[in-house]
mmCIF file as Biopython writes it, N, C-alpha, C and O atoms, coordinates in Angstrom:
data_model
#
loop_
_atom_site.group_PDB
_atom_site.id
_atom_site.type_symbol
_atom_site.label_atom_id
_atom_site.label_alt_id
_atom_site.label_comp_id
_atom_site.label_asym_id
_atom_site.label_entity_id
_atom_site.label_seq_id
_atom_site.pdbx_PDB_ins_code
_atom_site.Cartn_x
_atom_site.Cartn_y
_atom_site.Cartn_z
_atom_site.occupancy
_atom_site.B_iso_or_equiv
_atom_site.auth_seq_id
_atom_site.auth_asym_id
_atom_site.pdbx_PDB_model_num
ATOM 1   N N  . UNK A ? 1  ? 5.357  26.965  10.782 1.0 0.0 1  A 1 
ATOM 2   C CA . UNK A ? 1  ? 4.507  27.273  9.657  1.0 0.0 1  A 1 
ATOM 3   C C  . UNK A ? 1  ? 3.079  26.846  9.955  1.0 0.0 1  A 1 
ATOM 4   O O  . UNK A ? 1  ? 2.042  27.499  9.840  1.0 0.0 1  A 1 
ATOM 5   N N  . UNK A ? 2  ? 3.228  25.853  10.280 1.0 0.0 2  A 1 
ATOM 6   C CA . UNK A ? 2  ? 1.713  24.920  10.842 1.0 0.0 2  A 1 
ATOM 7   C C  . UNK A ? 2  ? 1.075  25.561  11.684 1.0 0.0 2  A 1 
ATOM 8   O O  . UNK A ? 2  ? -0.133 25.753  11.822 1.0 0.0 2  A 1 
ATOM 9   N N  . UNK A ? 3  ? 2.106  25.945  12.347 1.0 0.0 3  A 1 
ATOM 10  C CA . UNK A ? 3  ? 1.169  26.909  13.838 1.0 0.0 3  A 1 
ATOM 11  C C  . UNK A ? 3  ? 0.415  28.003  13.709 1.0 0.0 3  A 1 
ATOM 12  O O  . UNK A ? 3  ? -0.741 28.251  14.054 1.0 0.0 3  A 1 
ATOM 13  N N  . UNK A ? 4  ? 1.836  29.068  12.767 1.0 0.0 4  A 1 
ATOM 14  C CA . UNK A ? 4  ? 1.414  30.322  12.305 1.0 0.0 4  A 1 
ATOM 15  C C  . UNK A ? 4  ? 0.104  30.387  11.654 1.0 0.0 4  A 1 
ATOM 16  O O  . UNK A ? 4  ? -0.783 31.195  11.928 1.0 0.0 4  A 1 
ATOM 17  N N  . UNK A ? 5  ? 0.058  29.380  10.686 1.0 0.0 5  A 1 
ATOM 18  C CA . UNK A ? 5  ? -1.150 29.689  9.861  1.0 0.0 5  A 1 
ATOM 19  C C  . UNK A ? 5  ? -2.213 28.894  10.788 1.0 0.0 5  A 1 
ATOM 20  O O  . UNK A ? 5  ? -3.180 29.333  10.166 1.0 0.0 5  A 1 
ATOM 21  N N  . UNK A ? 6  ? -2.677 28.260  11.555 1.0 0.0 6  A 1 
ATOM 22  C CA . UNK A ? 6  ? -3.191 28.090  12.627 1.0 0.0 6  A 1 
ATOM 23  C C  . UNK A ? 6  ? -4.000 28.876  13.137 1.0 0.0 6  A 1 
ATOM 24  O O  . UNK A ? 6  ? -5.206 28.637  13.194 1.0 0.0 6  A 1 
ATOM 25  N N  . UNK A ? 7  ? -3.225 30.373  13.771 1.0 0.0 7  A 1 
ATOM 26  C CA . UNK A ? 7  ? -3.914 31.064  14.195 1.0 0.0 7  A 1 
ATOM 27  C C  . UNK A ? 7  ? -4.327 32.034  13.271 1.0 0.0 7  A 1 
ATOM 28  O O  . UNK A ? 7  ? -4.991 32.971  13.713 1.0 0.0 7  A 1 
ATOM 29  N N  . UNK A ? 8  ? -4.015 31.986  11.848 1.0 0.0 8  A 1 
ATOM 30  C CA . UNK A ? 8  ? -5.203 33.282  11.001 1.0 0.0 8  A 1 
ATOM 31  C C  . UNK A ? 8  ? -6.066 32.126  10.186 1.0 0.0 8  A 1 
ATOM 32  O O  . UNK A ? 8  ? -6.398 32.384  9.029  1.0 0.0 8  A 1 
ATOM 33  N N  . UNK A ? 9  ? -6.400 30.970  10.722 1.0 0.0 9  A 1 
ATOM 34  C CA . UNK A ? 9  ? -7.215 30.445  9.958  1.0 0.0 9  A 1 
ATOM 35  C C  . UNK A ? 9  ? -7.076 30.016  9.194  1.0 0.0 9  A 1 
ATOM 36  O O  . UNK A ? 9  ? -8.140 29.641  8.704  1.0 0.0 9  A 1 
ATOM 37  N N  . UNK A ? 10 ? -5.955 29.682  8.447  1.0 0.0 10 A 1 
ATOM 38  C CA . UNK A ? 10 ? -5.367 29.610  6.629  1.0 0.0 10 A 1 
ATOM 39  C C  . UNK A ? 10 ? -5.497 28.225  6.846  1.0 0.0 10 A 1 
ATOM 40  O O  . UNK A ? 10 ? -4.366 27.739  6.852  1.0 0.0 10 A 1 
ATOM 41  N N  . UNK A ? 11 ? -6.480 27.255  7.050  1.0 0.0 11 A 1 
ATOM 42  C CA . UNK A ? 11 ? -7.094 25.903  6.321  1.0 0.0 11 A 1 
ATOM 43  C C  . UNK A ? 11 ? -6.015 25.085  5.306  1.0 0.0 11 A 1 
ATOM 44  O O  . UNK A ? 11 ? -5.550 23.951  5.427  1.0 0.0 11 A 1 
ATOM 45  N N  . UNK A ? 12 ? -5.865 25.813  4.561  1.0 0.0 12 A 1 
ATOM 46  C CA . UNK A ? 12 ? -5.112 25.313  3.315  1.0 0.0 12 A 1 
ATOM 47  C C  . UNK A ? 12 ? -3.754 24.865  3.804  1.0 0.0 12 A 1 
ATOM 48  O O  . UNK A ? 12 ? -3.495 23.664  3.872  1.0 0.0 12 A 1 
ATOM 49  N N  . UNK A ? 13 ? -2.879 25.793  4.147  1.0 0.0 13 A 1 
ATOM 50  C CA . UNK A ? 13 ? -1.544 26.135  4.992  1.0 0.0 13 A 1 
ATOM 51  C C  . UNK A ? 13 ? -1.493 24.723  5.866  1.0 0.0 13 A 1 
ATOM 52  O O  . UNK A ? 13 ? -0.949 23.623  5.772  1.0 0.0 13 A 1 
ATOM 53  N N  . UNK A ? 14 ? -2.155 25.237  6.535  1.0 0.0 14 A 1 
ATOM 54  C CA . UNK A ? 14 ? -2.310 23.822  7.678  1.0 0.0 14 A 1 
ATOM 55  C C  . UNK A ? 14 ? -2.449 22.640  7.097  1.0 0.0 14 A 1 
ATOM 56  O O  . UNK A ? 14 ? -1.476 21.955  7.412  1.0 0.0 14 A 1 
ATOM 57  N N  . UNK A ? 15 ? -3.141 22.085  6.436  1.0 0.0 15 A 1 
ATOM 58  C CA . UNK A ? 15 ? -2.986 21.103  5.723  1.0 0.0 15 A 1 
ATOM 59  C C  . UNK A ? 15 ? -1.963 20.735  4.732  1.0 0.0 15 A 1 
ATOM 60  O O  . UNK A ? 15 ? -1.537 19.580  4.741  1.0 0.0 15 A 1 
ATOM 61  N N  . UNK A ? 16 ? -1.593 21.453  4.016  1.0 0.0 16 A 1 
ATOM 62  C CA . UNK A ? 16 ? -0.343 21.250  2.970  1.0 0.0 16 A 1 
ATOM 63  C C  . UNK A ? 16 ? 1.129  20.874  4.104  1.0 0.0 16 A 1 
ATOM 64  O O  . UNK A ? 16 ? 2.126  20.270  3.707  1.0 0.0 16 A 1 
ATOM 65  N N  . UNK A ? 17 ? 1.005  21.220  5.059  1.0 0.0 17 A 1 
ATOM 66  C CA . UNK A ? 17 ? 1.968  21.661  6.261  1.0 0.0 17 A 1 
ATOM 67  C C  . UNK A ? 17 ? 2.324  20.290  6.816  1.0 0.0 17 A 1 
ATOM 68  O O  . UNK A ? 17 ? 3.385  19.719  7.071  1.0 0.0 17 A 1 
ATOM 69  N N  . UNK A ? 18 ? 1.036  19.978  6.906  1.0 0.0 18 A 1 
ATOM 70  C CA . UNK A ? 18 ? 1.059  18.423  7.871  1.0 0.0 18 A 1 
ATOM 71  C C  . UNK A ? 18 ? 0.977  17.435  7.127  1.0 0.0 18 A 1 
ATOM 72  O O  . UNK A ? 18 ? 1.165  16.307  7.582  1.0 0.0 18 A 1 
ATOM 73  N N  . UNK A ? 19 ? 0.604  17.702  5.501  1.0 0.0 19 A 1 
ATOM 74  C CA . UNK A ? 19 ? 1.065  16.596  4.623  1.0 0.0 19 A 1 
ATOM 75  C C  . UNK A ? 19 ? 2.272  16.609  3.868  1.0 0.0 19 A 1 
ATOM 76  O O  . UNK A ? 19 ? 2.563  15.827  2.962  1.0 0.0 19 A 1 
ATOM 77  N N  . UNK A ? 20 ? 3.060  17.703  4.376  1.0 0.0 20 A 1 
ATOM 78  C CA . UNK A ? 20 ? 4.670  17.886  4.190  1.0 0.0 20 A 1 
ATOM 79  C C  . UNK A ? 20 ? 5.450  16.973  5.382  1.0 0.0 20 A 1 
ATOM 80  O O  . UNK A ? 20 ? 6.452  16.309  5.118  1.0 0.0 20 A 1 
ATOM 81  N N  . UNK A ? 21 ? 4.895  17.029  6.630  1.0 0.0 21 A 1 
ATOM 82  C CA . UNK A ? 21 ? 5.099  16.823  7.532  1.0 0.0 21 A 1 
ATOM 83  C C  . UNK A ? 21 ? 5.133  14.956  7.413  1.0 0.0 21 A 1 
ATOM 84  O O  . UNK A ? 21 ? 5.935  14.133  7.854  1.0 0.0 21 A 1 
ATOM 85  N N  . UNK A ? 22 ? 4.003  14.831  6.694  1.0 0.0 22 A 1 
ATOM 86  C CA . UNK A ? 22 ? 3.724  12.737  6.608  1.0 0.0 22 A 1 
ATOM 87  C C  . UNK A ? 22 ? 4.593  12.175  5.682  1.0 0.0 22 A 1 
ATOM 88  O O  . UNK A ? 22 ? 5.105  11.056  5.677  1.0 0.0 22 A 1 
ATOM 89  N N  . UNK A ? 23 ? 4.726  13.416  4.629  1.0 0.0 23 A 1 
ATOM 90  C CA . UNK A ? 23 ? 6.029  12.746  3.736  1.0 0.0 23 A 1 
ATOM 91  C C  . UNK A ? 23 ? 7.199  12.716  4.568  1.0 0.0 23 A 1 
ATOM 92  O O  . UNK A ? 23 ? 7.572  11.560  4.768  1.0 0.0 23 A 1 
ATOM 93  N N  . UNK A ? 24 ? 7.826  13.497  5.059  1.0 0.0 24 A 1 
ATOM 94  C CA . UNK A ? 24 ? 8.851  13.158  5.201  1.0 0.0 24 A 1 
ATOM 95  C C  . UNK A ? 24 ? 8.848  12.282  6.218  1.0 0.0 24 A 1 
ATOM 96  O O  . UNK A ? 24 ? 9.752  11.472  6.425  1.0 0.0 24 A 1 
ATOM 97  N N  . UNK A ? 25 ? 7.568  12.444  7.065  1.0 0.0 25 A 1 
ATOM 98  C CA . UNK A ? 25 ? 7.596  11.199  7.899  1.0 0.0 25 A 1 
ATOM 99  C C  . UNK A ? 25 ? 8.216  10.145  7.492  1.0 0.0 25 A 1 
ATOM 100 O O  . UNK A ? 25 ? 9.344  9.803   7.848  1.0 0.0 25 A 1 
ATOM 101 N N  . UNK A ? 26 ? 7.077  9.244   6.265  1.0 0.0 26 A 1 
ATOM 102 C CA . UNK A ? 26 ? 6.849  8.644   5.563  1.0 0.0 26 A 1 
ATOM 103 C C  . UNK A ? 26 ? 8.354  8.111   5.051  1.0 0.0 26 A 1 
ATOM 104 O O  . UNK A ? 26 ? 8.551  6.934   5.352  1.0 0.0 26 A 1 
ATOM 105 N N  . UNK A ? 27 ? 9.440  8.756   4.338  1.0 0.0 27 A 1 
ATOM 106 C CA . UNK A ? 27 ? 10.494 8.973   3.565  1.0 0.0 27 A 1 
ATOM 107 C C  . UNK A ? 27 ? 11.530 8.397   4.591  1.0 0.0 27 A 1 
ATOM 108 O O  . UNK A ? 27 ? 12.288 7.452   4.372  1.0 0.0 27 A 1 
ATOM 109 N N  . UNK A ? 28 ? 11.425 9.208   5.880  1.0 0.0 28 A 1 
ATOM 110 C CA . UNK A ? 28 ? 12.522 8.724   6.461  1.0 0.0 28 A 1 
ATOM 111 C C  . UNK A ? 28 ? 11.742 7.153   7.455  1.0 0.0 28 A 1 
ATOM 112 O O  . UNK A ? 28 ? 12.627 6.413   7.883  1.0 0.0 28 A 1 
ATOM 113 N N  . UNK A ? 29 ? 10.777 6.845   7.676  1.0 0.0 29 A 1 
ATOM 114 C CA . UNK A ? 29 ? 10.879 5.277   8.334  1.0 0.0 29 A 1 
ATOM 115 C C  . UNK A ? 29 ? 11.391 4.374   7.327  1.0 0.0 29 A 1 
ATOM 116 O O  . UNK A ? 29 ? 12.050 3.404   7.703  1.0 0.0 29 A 1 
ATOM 117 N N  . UNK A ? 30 ? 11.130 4.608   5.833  1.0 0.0 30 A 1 
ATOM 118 C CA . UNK A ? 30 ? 11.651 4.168   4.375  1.0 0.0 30 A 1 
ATOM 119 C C  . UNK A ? 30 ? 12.997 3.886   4.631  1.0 0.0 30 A 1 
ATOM 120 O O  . UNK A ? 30 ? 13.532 2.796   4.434  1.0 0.0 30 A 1 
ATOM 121 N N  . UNK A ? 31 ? 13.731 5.266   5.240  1.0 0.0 31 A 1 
ATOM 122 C CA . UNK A ? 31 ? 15.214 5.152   5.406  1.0 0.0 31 A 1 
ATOM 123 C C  . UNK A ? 31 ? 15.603 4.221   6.302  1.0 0.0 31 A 1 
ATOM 124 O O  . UNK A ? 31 ? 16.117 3.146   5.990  1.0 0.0 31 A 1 
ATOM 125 N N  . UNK A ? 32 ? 15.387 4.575   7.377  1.0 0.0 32 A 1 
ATOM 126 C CA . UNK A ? 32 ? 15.465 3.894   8.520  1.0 0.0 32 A 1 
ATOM 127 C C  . UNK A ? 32 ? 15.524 2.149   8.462  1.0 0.0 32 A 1 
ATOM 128 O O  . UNK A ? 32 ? 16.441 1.368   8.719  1.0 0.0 32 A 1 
ATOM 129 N N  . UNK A ? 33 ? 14.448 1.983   8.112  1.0 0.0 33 A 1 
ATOM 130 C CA . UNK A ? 33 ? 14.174 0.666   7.973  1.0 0.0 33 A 1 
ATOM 131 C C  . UNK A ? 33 ? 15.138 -0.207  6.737  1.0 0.0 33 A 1 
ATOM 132 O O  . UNK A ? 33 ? 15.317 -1.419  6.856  1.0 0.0 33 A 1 
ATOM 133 N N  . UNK A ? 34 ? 15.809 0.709   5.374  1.0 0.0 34 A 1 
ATOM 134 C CA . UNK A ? 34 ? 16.983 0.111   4.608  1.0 0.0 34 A 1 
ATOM 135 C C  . UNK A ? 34 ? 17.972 0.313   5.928  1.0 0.0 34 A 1 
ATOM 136 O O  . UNK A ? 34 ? 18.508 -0.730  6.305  1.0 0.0 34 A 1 
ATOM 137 N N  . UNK A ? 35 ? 18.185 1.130   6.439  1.0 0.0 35 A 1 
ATOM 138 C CA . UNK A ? 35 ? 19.250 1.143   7.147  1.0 0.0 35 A 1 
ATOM 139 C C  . UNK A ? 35 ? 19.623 0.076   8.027  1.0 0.0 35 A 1 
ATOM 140 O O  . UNK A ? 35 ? 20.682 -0.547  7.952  1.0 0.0 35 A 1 
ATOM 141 N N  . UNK A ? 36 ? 18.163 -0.219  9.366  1.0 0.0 36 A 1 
ATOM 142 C CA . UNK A ? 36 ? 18.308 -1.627  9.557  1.0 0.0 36 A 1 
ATOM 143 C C  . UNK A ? 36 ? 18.512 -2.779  9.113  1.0 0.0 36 A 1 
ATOM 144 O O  . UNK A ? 36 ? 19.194 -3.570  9.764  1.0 0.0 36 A 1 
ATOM 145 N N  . UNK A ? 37 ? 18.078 -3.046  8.162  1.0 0.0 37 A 1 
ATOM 146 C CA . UNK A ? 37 ? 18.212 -4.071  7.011  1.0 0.0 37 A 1 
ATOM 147 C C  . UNK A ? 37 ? 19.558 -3.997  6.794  1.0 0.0 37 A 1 
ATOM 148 O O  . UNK A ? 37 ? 20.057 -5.101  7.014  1.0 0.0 37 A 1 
ATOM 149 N N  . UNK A ? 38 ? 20.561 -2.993  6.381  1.0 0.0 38 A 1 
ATOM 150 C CA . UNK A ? 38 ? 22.053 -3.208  6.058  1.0 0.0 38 A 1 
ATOM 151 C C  . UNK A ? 38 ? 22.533 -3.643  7.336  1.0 0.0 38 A 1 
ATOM 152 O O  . UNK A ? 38 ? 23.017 -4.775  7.371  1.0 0.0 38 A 1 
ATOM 153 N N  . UNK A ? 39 ? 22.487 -2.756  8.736  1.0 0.0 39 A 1 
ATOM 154 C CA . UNK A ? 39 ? 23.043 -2.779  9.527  1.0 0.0 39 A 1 
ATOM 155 C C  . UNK A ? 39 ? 23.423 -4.097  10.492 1.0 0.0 39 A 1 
ATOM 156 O O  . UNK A ? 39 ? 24.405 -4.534  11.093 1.0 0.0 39 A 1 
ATOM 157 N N  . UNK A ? 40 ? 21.774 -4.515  10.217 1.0 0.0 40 A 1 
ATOM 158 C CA . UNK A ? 40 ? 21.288 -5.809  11.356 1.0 0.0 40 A 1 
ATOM 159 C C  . UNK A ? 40 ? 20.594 -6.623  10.228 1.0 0.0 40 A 1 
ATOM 160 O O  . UNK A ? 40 ? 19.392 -6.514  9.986  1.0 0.0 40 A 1 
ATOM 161 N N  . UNK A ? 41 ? 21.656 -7.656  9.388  1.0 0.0 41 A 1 
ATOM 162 C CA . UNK A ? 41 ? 21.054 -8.769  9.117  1.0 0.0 41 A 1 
ATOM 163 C C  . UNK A ? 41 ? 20.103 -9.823  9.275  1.0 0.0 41 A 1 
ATOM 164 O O  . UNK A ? 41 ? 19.081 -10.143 8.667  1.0 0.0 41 A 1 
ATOM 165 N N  . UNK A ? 42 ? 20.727 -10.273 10.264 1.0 0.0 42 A 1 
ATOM 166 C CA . UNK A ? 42 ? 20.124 -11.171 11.288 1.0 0.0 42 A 1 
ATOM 167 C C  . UNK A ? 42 ? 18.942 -10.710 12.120 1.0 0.0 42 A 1 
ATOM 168 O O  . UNK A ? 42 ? 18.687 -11.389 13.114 1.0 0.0 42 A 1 
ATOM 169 N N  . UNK A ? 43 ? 18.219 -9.705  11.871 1.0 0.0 43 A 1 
ATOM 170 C CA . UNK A ? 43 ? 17.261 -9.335  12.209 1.0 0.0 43 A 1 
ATOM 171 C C  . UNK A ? 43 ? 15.953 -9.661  11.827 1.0 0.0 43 A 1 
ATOM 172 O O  . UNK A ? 43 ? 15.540 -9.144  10.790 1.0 0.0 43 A 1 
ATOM 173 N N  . UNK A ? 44 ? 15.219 -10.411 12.451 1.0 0.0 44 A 1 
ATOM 174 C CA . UNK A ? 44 ? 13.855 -10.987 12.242 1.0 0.0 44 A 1 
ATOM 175 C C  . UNK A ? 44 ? 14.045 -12.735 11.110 1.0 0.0 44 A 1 
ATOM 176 O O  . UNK A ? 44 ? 13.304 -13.517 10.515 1.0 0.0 44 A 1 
ATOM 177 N N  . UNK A ? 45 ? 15.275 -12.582 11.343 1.0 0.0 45 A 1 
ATOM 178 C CA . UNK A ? 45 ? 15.786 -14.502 10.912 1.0 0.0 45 A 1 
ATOM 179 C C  . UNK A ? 45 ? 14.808 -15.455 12.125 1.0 0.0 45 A 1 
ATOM 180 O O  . UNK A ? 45 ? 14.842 -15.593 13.348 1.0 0.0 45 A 1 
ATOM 181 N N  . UNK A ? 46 ? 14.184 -15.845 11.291 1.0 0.0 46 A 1 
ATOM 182 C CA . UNK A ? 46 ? 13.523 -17.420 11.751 1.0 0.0 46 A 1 
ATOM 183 C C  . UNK A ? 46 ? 14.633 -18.520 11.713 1.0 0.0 46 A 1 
ATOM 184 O O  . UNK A ? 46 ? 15.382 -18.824 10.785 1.0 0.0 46 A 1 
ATOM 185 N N  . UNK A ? 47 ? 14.489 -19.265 13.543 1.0 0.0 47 A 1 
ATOM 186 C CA . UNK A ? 47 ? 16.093 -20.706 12.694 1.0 0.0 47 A 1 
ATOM 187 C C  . UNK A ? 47 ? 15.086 -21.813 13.663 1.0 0.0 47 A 1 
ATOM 188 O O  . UNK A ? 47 ? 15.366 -23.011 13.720 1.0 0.0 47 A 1 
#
């Protein structure tokens, strides 16, 4: 989608595209990072 509209210029496209693109970025390191947290407790424990 990003690309396509890329090459006719569509400004708008492209941008809405790649800030579709940061959410879900965004959404899944969110995930990721509960996931570590369940998975690996003991992760980043100070002793």
């Amino acid at each position: 989608m990003v690309q396509s509209a890329g090459e006719f210029l569509a400004t708008d496209v492209v941008l809405a595209g790649i800030a579709v693109i940061a959410i879900i970025a965004f959404l899944l390191e969110l995930g990721l990072r509960a996931l570590q947290r369940r998975l690996t407790p003991w992760h980043g424990e100070v002793q």
